[in-house]
FIKOLMI-694720 format. One record per residue (C-alpha): residue in one letter; x, y, z. Coordinates in steps of 0.001 Angstrom, whole numbers, padded with zeros to 6 digits, always signed. Layout:
aXYZ
...
This chain:
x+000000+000000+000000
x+002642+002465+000855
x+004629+001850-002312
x+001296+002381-004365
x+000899+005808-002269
x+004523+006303-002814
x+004081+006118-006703
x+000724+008158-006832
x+002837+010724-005454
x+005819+010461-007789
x+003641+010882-010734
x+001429+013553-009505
x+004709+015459-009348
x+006136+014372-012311
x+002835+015912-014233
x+002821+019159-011752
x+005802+019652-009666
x+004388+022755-008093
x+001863+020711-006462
x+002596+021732-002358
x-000056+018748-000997
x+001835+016125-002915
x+004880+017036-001793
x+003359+017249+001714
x+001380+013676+001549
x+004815+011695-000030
x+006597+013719+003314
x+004264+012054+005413
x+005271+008456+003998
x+008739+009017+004403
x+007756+010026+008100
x+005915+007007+008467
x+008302+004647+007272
x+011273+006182+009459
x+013004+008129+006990
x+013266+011659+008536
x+015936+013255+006191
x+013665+012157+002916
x+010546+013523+004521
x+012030+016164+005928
x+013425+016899+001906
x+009653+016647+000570
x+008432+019004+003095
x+011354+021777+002230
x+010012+021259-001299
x+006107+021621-000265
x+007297+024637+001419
x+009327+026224-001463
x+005650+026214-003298
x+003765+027423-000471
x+005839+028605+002741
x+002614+029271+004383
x+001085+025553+004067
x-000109+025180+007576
x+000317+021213+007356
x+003869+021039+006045
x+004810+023677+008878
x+003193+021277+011440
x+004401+017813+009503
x+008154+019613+009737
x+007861+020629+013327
x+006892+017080+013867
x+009704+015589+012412
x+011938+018543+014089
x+010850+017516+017311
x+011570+013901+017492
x+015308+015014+016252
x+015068+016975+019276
x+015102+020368+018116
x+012703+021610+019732
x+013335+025431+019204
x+013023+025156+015393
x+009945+023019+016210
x+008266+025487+018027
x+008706+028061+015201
x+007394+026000+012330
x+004464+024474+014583
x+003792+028242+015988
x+003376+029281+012387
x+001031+027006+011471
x-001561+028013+013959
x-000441+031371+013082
x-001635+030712+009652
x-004579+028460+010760
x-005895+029281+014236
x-008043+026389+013894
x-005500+023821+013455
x-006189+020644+016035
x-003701+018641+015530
x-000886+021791+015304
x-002094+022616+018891
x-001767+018764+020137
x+001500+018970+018740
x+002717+022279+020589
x+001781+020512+023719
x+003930+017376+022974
x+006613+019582+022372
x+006122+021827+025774
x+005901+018251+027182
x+008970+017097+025939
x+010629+020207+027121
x+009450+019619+030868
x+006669+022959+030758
x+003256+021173+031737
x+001405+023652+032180
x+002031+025275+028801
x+001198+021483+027288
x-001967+021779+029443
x-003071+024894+027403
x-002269+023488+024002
x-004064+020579+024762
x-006824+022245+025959
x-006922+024163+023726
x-006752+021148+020495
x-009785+019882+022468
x-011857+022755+022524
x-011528+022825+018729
x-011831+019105+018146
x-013823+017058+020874
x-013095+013671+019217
């Protein structure tokens, strides 16, 4: 299945290179199958098209913070709800990060705050 994905991907890029979600989606798979410097690469491209692609800046900070980076992760993830304040899953993330860097209470508020824009 991911190889199918992979492929989709490949070709929606060969026909339209300029095409930020497919750069973004075929970043995810690399995530997902461990490969942090390749997914890390398709996100830099998704965000040469679109530097404002709220996704990519949360799918980089992601990736950023598992390398633990955390200060670069906090600026692409801040930008994303920046550019979408109603980004869910950016907030969750923001509060992993505060987690991993020991400040509860901040995590409380992100979390809190991902809830209070999606329940489920």
């Amino acid at each position: 299945r991911w190889g199918r994905a992979a492929v989709s991907y490949d070709l929606a890029l060969q026909f339209n290179p300029q095409f930020t979600e497919a750069w973004n989606n075929l970043g995810v798979l690399y995530k997902e199958r461990e490969n942090p410097e390749k997914a890390l690469e398709c996100y830099m491209a998704a965000l040469g098209i679109d530097p404002v692609f709220p996704q990519t800046l949360n799918n980089v900070g992601v990736v950023l913070t598992v390398q633990g980076k955390l200060e670069e992760a906090r600026e692409k993830i801040q930008r994303a709800v920046e550019v979408n304040p109603f980004y869910a899953e950016a907030y969750n993330n923001l509060g992993v990060l505060m987690r991993d860097e020991g400040d509860i209470t901040e995590a409380i508020k992100y979390y809190e705050k991902c809830l209070s824009l999606d329940p489920e």
